[in-house]
C-alpha positions in Angstrom: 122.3 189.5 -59.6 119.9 188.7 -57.2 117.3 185.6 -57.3 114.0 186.1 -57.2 112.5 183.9 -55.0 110.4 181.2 -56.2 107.4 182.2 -54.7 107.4 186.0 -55.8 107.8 184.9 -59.3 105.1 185.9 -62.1 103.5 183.6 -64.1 104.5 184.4 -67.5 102.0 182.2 -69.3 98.4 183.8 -69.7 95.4 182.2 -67.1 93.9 181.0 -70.8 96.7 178.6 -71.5 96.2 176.7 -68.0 92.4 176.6 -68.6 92.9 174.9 -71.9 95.7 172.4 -70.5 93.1 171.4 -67.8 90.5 170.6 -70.4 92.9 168.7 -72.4 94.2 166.6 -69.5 89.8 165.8 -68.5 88.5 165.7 -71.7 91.2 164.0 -74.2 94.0 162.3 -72.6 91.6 159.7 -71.3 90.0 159.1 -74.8 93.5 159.1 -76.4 94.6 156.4 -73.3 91.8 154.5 -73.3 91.6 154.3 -77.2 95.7 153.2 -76.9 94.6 150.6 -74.2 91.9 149.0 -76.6 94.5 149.0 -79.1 96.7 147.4 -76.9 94.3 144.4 -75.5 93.0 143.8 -79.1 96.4 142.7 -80.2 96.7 140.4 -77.0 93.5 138.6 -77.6 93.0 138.5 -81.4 94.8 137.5 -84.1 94.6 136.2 -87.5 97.6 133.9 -87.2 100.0 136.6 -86.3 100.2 135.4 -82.3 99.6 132.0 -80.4 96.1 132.5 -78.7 96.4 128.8 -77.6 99.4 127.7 -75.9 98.3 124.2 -75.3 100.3 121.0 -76.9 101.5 123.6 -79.5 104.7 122.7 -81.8 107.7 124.4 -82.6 106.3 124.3 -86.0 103.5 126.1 -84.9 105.6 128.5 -83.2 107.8 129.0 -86.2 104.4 129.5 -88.9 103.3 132.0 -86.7 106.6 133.9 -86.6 106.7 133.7 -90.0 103.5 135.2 -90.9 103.7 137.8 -88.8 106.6 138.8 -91.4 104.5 138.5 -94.3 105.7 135.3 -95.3 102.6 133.5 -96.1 103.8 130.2 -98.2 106.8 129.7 -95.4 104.3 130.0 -92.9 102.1 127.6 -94.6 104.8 125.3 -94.5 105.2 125.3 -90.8 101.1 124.9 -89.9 100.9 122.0 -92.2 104.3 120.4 -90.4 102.5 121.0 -87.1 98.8 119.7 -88.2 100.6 116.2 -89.3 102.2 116.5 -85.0 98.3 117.7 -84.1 95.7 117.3 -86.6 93.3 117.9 -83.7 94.7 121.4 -83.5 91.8 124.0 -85.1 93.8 127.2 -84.0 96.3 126.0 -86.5 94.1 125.0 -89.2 92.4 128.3 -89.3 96.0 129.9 -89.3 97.2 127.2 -92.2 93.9 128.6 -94.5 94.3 132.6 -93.5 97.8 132.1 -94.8 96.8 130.7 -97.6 94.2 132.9 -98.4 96.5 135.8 -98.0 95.7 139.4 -98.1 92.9 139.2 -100.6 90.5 137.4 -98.6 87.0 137.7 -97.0 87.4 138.0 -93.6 85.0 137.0 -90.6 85.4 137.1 -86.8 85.0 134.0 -84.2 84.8 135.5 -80.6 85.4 132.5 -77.7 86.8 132.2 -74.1 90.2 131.1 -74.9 91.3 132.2 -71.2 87.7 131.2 -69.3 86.8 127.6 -70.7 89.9 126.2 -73.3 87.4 123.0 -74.1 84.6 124.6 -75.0 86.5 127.3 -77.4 88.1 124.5 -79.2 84.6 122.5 -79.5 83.4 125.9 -81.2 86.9 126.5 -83.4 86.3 123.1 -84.9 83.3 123.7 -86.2 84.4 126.9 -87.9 87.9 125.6 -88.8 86.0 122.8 -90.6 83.5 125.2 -92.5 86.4 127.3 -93.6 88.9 124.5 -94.7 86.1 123.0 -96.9 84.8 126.6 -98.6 88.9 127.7 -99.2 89.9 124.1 -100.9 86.6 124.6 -103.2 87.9 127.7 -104.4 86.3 130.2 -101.6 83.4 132.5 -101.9 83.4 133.8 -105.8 87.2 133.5 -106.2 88.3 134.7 -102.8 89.1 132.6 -99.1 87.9 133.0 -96.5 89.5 134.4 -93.7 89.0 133.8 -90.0 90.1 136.3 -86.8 90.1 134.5 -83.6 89.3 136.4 -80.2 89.2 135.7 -76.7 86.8 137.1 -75.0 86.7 135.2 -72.0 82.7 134.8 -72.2 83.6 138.4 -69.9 80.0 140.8 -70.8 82.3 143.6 -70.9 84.9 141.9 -72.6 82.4 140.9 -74.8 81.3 145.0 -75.3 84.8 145.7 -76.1 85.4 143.4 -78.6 82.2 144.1 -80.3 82.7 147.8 -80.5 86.5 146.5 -81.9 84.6 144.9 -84.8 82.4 147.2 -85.8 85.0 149.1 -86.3 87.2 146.7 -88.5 85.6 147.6 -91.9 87.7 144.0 -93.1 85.4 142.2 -90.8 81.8 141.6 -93.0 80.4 139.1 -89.6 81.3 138.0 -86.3 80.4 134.1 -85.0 79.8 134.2 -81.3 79.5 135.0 -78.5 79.7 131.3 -76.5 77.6 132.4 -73.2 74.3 134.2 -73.3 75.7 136.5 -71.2 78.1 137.4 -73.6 76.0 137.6 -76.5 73.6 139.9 -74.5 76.0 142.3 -73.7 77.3 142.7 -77.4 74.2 142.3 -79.2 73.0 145.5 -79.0 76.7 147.1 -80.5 77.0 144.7 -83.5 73.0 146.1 -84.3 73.6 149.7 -83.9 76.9 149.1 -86.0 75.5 147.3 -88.3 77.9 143.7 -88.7 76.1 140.5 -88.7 76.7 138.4 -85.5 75.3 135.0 -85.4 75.7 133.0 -81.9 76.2 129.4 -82.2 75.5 128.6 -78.4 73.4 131.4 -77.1 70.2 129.8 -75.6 68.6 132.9 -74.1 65.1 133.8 -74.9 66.3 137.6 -74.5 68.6 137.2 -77.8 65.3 137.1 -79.7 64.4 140.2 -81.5 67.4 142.1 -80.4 68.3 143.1 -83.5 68.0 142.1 -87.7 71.7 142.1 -87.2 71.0 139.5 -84.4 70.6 135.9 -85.5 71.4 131.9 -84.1 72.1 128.7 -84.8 71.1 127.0 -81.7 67.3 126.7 -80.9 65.9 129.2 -78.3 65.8 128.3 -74.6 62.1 127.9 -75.4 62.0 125.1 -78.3 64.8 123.3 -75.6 62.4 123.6 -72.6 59.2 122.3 -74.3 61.3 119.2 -75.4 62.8 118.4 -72.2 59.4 118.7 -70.3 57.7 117.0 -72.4 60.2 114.0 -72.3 60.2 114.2 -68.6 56.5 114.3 -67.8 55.6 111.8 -70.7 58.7 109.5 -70.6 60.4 109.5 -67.4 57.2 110.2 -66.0 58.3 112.3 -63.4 55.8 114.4 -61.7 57.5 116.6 -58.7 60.8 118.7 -60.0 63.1 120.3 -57.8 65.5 123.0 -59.3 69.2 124.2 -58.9 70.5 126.3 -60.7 73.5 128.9 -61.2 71.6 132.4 -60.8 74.2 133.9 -62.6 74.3 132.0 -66.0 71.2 134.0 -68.1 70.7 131.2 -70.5 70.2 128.6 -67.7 68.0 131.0 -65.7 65.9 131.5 -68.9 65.9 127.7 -69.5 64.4 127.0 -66.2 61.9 129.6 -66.7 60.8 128.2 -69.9 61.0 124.2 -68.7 59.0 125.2 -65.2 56.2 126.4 -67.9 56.1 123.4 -69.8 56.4 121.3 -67.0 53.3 122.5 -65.4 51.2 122.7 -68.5 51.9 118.8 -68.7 50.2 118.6 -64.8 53.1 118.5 -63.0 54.8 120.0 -59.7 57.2 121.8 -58.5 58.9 121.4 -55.7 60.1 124.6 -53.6 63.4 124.5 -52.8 66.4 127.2 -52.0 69.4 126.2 -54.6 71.5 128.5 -56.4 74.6 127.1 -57.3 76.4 130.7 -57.7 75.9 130.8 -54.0 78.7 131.3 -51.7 77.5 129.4 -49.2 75.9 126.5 -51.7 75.6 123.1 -49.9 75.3 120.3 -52.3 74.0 117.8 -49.6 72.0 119.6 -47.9 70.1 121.2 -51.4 69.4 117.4 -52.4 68.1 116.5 -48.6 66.0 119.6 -48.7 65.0 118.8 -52.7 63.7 115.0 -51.3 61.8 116.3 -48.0 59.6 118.6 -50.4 58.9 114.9 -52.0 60.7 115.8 -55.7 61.2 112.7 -57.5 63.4 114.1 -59.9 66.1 117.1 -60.1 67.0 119.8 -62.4 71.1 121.1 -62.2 72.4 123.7 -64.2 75.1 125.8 -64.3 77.3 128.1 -65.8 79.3 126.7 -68.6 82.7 128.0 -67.0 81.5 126.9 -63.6 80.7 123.1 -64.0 82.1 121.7 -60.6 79.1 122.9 -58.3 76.5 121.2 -60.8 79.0 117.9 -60.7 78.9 118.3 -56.7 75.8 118.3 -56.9 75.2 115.2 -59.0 77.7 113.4 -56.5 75.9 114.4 -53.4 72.6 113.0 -55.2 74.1 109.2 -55.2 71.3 108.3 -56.8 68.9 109.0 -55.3 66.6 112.0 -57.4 66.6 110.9 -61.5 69.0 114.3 -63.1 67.8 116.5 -65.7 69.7 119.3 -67.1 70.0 122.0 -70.3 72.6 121.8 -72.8 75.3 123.2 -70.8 76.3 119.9 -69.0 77.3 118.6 -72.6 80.8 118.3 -72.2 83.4 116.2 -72.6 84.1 117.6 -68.3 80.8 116.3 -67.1 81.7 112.6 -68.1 85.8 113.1 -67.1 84.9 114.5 -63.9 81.3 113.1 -63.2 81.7 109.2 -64.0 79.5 107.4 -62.0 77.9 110.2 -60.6 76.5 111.7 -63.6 75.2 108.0 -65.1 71.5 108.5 -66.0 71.8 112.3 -66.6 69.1 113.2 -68.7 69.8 116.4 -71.0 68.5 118.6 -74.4 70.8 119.3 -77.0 70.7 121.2 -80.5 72.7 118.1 -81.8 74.1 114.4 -81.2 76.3 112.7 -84.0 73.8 110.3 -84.3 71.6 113.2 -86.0 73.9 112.9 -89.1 76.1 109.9 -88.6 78.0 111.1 -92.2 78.9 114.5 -90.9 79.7 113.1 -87.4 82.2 110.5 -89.6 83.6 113.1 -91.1 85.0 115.6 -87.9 85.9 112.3 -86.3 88.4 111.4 -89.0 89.6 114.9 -89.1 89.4 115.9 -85.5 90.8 112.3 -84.2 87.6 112.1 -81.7 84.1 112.7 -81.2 82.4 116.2 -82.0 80.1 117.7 -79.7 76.9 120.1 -80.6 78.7 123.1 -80.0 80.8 122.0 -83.1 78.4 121.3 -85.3 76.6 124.8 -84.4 79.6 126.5 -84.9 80.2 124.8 -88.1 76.3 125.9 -89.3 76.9 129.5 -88.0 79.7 129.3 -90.5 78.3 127.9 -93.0 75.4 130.0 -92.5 77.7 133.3 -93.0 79.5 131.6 -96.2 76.1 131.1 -97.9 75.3 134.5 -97.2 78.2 136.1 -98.8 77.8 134.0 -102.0 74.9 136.3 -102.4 76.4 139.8 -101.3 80.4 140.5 -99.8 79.0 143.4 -97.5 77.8 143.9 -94.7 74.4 144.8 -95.3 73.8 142.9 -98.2 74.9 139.4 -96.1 72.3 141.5 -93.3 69.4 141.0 -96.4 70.2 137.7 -97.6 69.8 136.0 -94.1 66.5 138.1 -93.1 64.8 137.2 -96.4 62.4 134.3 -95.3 63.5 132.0 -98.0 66.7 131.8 -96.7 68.3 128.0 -96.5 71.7 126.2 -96.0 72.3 122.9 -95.3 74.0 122.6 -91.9 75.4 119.6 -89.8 71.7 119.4 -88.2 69.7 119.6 -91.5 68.6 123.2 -92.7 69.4 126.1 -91.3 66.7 128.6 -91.3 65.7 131.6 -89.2 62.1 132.8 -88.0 61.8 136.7 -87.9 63.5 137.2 -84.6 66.3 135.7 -86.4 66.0 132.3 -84.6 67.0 129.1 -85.8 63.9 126.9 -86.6 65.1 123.5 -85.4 64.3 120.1 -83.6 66.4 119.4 -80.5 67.2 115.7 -79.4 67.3 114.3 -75.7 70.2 112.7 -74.6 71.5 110.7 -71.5 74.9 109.6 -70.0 75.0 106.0 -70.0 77.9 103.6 -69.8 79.9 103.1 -73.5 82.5 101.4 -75.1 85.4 104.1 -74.0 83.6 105.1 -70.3 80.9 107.5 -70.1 79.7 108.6 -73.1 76.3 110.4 -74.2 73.3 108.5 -75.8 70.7 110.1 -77.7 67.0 109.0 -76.6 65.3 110.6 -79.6 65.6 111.2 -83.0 65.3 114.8 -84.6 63.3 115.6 -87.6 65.4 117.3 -89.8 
């Protein structure tokens, strides 16, 4: 028999079935790929205690809880997390793991959305204070009978991380409200999903103004960049009596860009200047000697840093390249325990606003010392007030919408780590920041808090 060659051979499969296979392959496959993909990066960067999210100092005990509960073997894995917390009772990845064991499958669960990968300090500053919250509610007995369950996930304070993870949540009928996002920019780009899904997400660091009103899904535990401004202004015209500013800051962190805004306002209203300078600490090309020699030839007697709060080391340049020489003022975002490490001498002086300072409530600050084996920072004790915000809320109602009502009613109150946590109608957290300044302390630099709040 003679081959046909390949060429003269007729397509036995009608034009119709090719048509369809196209539209398949355009329309479909992706959605089917990309849905597998989201799949697939939610398991890397959640988990309930099923996966390590935090390498860091962990234990084979650790190791061995988590392998353990992600047979099912929740009193074994137990076992292991409370081994390991005795090795590293500083640990708050394990102590949430140690309480969702215990809690098992019949258990309220919540999200807490951090940048694991992006800034390791300031995640575990923020799963403290929700470790904390939940370890107290689950050994009272939990919310009505049932514990309270905690999902950790990385979002690498990445807006489009962020996105994804939100639209991941909304999804997750298990999940009744989300603490987080950490940077504004985060919580921007999310905001807007958890609303139009219809899941609670209260931000325990977001300063932005732009977080207002974006949703009555949409609240915070941390004053507005507004309330922080005024304050800071006010001490700096008033107290430090400084009258000519000069400004540097990162152009790409929104809540610092909105802070500067909102300060600049105050400032002048209080009669003082600004002086014009070129600084943005984003820049490629940013020159930390020459923006303070170009800050004091426009005569500023005092300067305003702040940066990103994954990108600390220009605003730390820039203190060093200062020597002295302008008095520093910055937002909340040089809080951390990196601006003394790396700072020291160079930061002595800094003048900042914070939501909190332990000795707001010396009892509660007592308290995470013991159990945390340090000092706590703000972030903490938001994080522990967003938490404790949620818990009171689900007292009242276990869904989502009904936990939605019982924080937008305006009688709403919990008591918090920084007094009482209530919200105006934008779903902002009425509250009094404190000022704050690096001086020198019994164990190096350490920050001092200038006034006291009126909670």
């Amino acid at each position: 028999m003679t081959q046909v060659p390949l060429k003269t051979r007729k397509n036995s499969l009608p034009p119709i079935v090719y048509i369809l296979a196209i539209l398949l392959s355009v329309f479909f496959v992706p959605r089917i790929l990309n849905t597998f993909l989201s799949g697939m990066n939610k398991s890397d960067r959640a988990s309930i205690g099923k996966q390590m999210l935090i390498q860091e100092n962990a234990t084979p005990e650790k190791k061995q809880g988590i392998e353990e509960f992600a047979k099912g073997n929740y009193q074994k894995a137990s076992q292991y997390f409370e081994t390991s917390l005795l090795q590293q009772p500083n640990d708050p990845e394990t102590l949430i793991y140690l309480n969702n064991a215990q809690a098992g499958d019949n258990a309220l669960k919540i999200a807490l959305s951090i940048p694991i990968s992006s800034n390791l300090n300031v995640a575990q500053e923020i799963l403290r204070g929700v470790a904390q919250a939940q370890d107290e509610i689950n050994r009272q007995g939990g919310i009505n009978g049932q514990k309270l369950q905690v999902e950790i996930v990385d979002d690498k304070n990445d807006p489009e991380i962020a996105k994804q993870v939100a639209q991941e949540l909304v999804q997750d009928p298990k999940v009744l409200a989300v603490v987080g996002h950490n940077a504004s920019n985060a919580s921007l780009a999310a905001a807007p999903i958890y609303q139009q899904g219809k899941l609670v997400m209260v931000s325990p660091t977001s300063l932005a103004n732009n977080l207002s009103g974006m949703g009555n899904y949409i609240f915070r535990t941390v004053p507005t960049s507004q309330v922080m401004a005024e304050e800071l202004a006010d001490y700096v015209a008033n107290t430090a009596h400084k009258k000519k500013m000069a400004f540097c800051v990162d152009s790409q962190s929104i809540d610092n860009v909105s802070f500067k805004d909102e300060f600049i306002a105050a400032f002048v209203r209080h009669g003082a200047q600004i002086a014009p300078t070129v600084c943005d600490l984003s820049a490629p090309n940013f020159n930390a000697d020459m923006a303070v020699s170009q800050a004091i030839s426009r005569g500023a007697d005092g300067l305003f840093i702040a940066s990103h709060i994954d990108r600390l080391n220009s605003a730390i340049d820039l203190a060093r390249a200062n020597r002295g020489k302008l008095a520093l003022f910055s937002s909340s975002t040089l809080y951390t325990f990196k601006t003394l490490e790396t700072g020291q001498q160079d930061v002595k002086g800094l003048v900042l606003v914070a939501p909190w300072h332990p000795q707001s409530d010396p009892s509660f600050a007592r308290t995470m010392e013991q159990r945390w084996r340090g000092q706590v920072n703000w972030r903490t004790a938001m994080a522990y007030d967003a938490t404790q915000t949620i818990i009171a809320g689900l007292h009242q109602g276990d869904s989502r919408e009904q936990l939605q009502q019982v924080l937008r009613n305006p009688s709403f109150s919990v008591r918090g780590a920084s007094g009482s946590v209530q919200f105006t109608p934008m779903g902002d957290r009425i509250a009094q920041p404190v000022i704050v300044q690096v001086q020198s302390g019994r164990s190096g630099y350490e920050f001092f808090m200038l006034s006291k709040p009126a909670f």
